[in-house]
N, C-alpha and C positions, 0 to 999 in steps of 0.2 A: 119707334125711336131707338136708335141706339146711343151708346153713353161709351165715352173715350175713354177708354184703359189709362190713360198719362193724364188727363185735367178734369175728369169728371163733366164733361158738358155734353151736350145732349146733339146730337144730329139727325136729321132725317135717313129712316131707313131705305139701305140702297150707297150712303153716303160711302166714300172710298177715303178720304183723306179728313182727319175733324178740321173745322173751320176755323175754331180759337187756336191749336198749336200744333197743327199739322202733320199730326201723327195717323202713322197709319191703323185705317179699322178694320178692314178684311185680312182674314188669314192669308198668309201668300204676298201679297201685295210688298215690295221693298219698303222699307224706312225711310229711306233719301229720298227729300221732297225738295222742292226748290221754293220756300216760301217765299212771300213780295215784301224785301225789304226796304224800310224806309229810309230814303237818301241813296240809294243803289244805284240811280241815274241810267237806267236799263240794264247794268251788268249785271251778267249769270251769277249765282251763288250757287250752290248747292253744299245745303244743312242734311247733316243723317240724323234720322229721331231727331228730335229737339233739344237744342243749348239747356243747359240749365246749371246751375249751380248747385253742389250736392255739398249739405251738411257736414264731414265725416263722423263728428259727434252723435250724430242724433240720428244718420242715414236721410234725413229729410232732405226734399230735392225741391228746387226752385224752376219751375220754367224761366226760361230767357224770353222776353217781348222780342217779335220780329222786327229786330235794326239794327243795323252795323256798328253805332255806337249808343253805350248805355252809360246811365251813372248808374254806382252799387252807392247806396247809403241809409237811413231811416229816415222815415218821414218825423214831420214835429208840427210843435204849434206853430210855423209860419204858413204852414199850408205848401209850403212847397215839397211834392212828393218826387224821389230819387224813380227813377224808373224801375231800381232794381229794391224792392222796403225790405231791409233785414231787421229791420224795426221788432215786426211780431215772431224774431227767433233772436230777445234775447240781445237784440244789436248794441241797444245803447250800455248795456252791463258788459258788454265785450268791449267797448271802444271804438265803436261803429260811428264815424262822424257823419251829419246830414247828409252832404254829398262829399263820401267817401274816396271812391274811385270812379276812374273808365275803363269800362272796356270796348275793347275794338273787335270787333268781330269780320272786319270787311278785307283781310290778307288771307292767303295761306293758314298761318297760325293767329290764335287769338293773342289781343297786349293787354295788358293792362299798364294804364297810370296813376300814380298818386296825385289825388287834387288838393295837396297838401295839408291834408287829415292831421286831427292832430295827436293818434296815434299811430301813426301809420301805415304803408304798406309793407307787405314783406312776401318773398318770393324765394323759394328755396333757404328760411332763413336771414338774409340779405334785406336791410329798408332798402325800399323803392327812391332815391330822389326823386322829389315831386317835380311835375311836368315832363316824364321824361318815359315813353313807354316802353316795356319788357315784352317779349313774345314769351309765353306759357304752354306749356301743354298739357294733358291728363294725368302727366303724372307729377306734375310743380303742387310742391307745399302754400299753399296760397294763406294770407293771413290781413283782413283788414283789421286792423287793432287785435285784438285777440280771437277774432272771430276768424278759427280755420274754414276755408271752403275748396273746394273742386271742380274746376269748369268738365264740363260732361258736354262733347257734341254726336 
């Protein structure tokens, strides 16, 4: 078996790309994988190493689920879970609402929108008007309520 350097899960030996977040396993082999994303309606994507959301606090990194659009929020007692849980880092002490944000993942550059949080989005500084998407890039100050983060593709 081997076991993914990026999500810890387990593949069969021999395996070239891990199956949960499509990182590459052999030495050599490029990082830019073209995972199947959901709603993609057969268009080409191509992801390098995997989305994820990075920490800056804590350096801790989030994989991103394969799909073009995500909620960021914490789960709760409704049972309804955000696709992206900043729940277990802390979310709801930062001002993390349920379903926080989107992001977009399906242009050129990643957006994000405010789902009219109710503390915020904030980008470079700036609150987001809710429903209204921003393009971001690697190096944008990203903040859902006080929770800074880093999109990493």
């Amino acid at each position: 078996m081997i076991t993914c350097w990026h999500c810890s899960s387990s593949s069969l030996d021999g395996t070239i790309f891990c199956d949960s977040c499509g990182a590459a396993l052999i030495v050599g082999i490029p990082k830019c994988v073209t995972p199947p994303l959901e709603g993609s309606n057969g268009a080409e994507h191509v992801v390098c190493g995997t989305p994820r959301l990075v920490l800056p606090a804590t350096g801790q990194s989030i994989p991103l689920p394969p799909r073009l659009e995500l909620v960021v929020g914490r789960g709760g007692d409704s049972g309804h879970m955000p696709d992206v849980d900043l729940g277990p880092f802390r979310g709801a002490a930062a001002g993390v609402s349920r379903a926080h944000a989107v992001i977009d993942l399906a242009g050129p550059s990643p957006q994000i929108e405010d789902l009219d949080s109710t503390n915020g989005t904030y980008v470079n500084g700036r609150r987001l008007p809710p429903g209204r998407r921003v393009a971001v890039s690697q190096d944008d100050e990203i903040y859902f309520g006080q929770m800074a983060v880093r999109i990493e593709l």
